[in-house]
N, C-alpha and C positions, 0 to 999 in steps of 0.2 A: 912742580910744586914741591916746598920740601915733605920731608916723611911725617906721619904722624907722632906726636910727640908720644905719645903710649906705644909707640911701635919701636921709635931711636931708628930706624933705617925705614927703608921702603919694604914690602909685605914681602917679596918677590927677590928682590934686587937690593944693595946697599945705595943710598943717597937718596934723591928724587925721585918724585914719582907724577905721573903723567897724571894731568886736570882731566875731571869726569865731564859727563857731555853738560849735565847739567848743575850747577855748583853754588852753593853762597856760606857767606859766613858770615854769623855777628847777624842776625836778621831775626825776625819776630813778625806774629801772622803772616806766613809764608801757604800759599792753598796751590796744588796742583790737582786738578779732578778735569772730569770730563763723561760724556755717554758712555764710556770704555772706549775712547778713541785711543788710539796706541804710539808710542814714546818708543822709537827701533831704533839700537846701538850701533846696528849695522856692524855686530862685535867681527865677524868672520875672517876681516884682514890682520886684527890683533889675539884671536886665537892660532892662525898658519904663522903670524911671526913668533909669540908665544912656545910653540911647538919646533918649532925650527931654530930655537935659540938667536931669533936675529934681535930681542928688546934687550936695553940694557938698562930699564926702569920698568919700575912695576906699572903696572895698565892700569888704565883710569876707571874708575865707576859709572855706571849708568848715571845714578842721581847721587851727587853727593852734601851733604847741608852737616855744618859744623860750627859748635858753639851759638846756637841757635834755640830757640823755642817758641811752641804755639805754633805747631806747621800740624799740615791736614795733606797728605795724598787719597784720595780715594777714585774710583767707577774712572781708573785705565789703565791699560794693558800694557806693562811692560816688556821687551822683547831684544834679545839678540843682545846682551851686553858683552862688554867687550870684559870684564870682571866680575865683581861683585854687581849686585844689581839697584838696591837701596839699601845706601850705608848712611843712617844717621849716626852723626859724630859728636858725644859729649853734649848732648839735646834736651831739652826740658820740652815735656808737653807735646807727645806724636801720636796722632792718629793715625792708621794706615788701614784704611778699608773698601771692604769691594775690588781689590786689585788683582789684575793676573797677569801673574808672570810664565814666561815661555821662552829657555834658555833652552836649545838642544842639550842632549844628554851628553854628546861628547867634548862638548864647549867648556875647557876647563876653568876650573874655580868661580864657575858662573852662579854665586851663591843667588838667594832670592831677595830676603829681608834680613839685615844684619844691624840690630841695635848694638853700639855699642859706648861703653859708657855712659846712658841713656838713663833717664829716670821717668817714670809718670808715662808708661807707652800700652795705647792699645793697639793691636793687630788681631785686626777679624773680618770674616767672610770674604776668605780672599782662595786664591787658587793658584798653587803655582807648582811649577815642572824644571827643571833644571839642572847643570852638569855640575853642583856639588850638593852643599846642606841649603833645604829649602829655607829654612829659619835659622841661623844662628846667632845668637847670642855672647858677645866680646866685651870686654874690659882694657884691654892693654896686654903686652908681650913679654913678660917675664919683668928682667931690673925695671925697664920703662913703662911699663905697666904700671909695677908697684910705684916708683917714683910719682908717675901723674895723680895715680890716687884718687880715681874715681869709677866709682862702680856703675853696673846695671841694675837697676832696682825697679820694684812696684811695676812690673809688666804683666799685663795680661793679653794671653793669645789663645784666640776662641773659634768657633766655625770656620777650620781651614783642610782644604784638601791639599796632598801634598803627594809628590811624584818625585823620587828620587832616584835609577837603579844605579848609581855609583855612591852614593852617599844617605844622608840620612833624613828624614821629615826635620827634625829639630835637635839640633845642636848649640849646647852649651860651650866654652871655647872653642879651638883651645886655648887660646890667647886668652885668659881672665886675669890677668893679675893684679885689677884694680878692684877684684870680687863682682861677685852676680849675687843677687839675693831679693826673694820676694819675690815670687813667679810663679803665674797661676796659667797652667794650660787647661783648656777645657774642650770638649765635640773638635777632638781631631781626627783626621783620618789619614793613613800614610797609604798607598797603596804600591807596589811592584816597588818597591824602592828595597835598597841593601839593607836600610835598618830603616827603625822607628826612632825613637828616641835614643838621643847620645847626649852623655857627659865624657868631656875629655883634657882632662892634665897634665903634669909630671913634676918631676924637682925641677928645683930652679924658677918655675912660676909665681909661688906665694899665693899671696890672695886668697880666696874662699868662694866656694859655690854651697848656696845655703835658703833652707825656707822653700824649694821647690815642689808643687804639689800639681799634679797630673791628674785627671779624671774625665772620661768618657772618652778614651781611646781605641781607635780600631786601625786592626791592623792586619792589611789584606799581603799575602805574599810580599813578606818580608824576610831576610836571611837573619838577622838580628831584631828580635825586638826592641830590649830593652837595652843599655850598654853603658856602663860604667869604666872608664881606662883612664889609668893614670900614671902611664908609662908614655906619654905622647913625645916624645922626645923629639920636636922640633924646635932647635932657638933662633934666634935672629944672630946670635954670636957666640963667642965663649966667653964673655963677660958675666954670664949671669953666676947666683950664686946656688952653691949645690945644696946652700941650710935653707935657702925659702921654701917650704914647702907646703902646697897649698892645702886648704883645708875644704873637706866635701862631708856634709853631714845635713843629718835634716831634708830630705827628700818622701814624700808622700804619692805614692799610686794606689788612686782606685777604680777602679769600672772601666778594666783592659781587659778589649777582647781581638780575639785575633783567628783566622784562620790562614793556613798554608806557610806557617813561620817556624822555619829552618831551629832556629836557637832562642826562643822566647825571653829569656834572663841573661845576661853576661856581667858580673858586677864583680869588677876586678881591682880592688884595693894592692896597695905593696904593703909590706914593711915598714915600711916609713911614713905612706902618705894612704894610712888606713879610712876607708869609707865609714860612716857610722850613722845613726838614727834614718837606716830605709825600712817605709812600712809600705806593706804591702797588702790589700785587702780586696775583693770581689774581680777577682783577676783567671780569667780560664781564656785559653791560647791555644788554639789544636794547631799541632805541628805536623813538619809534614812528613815524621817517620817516628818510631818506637825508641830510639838509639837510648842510650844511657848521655849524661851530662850535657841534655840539653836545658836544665837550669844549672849556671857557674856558677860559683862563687870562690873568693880568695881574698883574704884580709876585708873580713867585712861583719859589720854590728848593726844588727837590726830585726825585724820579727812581723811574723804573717798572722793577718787575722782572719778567723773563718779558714772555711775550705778554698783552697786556689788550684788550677790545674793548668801547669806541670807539678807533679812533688817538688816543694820550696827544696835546696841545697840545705845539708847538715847544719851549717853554721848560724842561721836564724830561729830566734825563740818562735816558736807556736802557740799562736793562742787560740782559744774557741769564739764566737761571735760574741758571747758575752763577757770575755777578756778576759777570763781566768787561763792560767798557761799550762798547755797540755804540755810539750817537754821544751828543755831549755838548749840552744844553742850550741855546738861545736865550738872548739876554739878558734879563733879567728884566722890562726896562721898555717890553716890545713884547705887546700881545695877537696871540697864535696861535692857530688853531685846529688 
């Protein structure tokens, strides 16, 4: 099939890209559901090719639906994809509930749920395990991204367990460059997984991640909590431009809790592509050592309200619960811990 048009190439590979098991485009009231009866990829021939460098196109999707809206997946178990697992593609109107998925851990880039350029998306009460980000959230890939020009928006993602230890519970691109905005997570749980929540960018993207707001997260043995990067320096080419640069501001946590979590905070702005408006409030994270700098920060504006434990990094204002500001901020272009 060819590549997606927000990609300009295939994910993987330059050119085409191989049909997912199950596919449509251009359709409306589309229902997959069932008792939890299970949808197997039978991925394990296109991970050992994968691995062994014998594909010369990117691997195809479990489920893939594009240009579409008014679809319902719910109550079935997805399993074994040979890629991504459900990729709605530039979709109006997706429910995805009650579903689990179950990718072994070592099944590469075996993502879970990947809205991307997606508008109007619930995802809840679902459970999934898998060899990259359980949830991640796409726009487009740098020029082609921006060029398609269409974002993820108004998504909410609510009662979900999530099992990642090579990647992350929820993932923001890094492919956004058609912007993400309007995003409400709520009663998540990440457990054993490398990180919890991830934002991830770099130059050359453009676009914006924005309006993001977190609340009732836990987080069981985790290596990263939180994680802000925007050094992600992967392209699809050397076409892109080095002035696009994306824009991350406006993000909200509160009522994170965590225990056995290596690095609770990482929020790593540049130079150039400085993070701005993270607040942070009812937030206590037992780590699983004393060490110093396990909250980061680096290029970054924003401010803690109330008590939170770990000590916030220097560079965020302080406030008290009743939001008068106990002291003000670091400057932005110094790492504190």
């Amino acid at each position: 099939m060819p590549p997606l048009p927000s990609y300009g190439r295939g994910r993987e590979y330059p050119g085409p890209r191989y049909g997912s098991l199950i596919h449509g485009q251009h359709l409306e009231d589309v229902v997959i559901t069932g008792h939890n009866g299970t949808i197997d990829g039978q991925g394990q021939v296109w991970w050992q090719k994968h691995k062994s460098r014998r594909l010369t196109h990117t691997r195809g999707r479990l489920i893939q639906f594009m240009w579409s809206r008014h679809l319902k997946i719910t109550n079935v178990t997805l399993r074994n994809s040979p890629f991504w697992t459900l990729h709605p593609y530039d979709c109006d109107d997706v429910l995805i509930q009650g579903v689990t998925i179950l990718n072994p851990v070592n099944s590469p880039n075996t993502d879970g749920i990947d809205p991307d350029s997606c508008r109007d998306v619930v995802i809840e009460n679902c459970y999934i395990s898998v060899g990259d980000d359980c949830i991640a959230i796409k726009s487009g890939w740098n020029q082609y991204g921006i060029d398609y020009g269409r974002e993820s928006s108004n998504i909410v993602i609510r009662n979900i367990t999530a099992h990642s230890p090579v990647s992350a519970g929820i993932s923001f691109g890094s492919e956004m460059s058609g912007g993400i905005q309007n995003v409400t997570v709520e009663n998540l749980n990440v457990w054993h997984s490398k990180r919890g929540i991830r934002i991830k960018t770099a130059i050359g993207r453009g676009g914006y991640v924005s309006n993001l707001r977190f609340k009732n997260i836990n987080l069981d043995v985790v290596r990263v909590g939180i994680v802000i990067k925007t050094d992600y320096n992967e392209h699809p080419d050397l076409a892109y431009d080095p002035k696009a640069l994306p824009l991350v501001h406006n993000i909200f946590f509160s009522g994170i809790r965590g225990n056995g979590v290596r690095i609770p905070v990482r929020l790593y702005g540049s130079k150039k592509v400085q993070v701005r408006g993270v607040e942070l409030s009812n937030f206590f994270v037992g780590v699983t050592n004393k060490k110093k700098h396990i909250f980061q920060c680096q290029y970054v504006h924003g401010k803690v309200i109330g008590t939170i434990y770990p000590r916030p990094c220097d560079l965020l204002d302080v406030y008290d619960s009743k939001g008068n500001l106990i002291r003000g901020g670091l400057s932005a272009n110094i790492t504190r811990n």
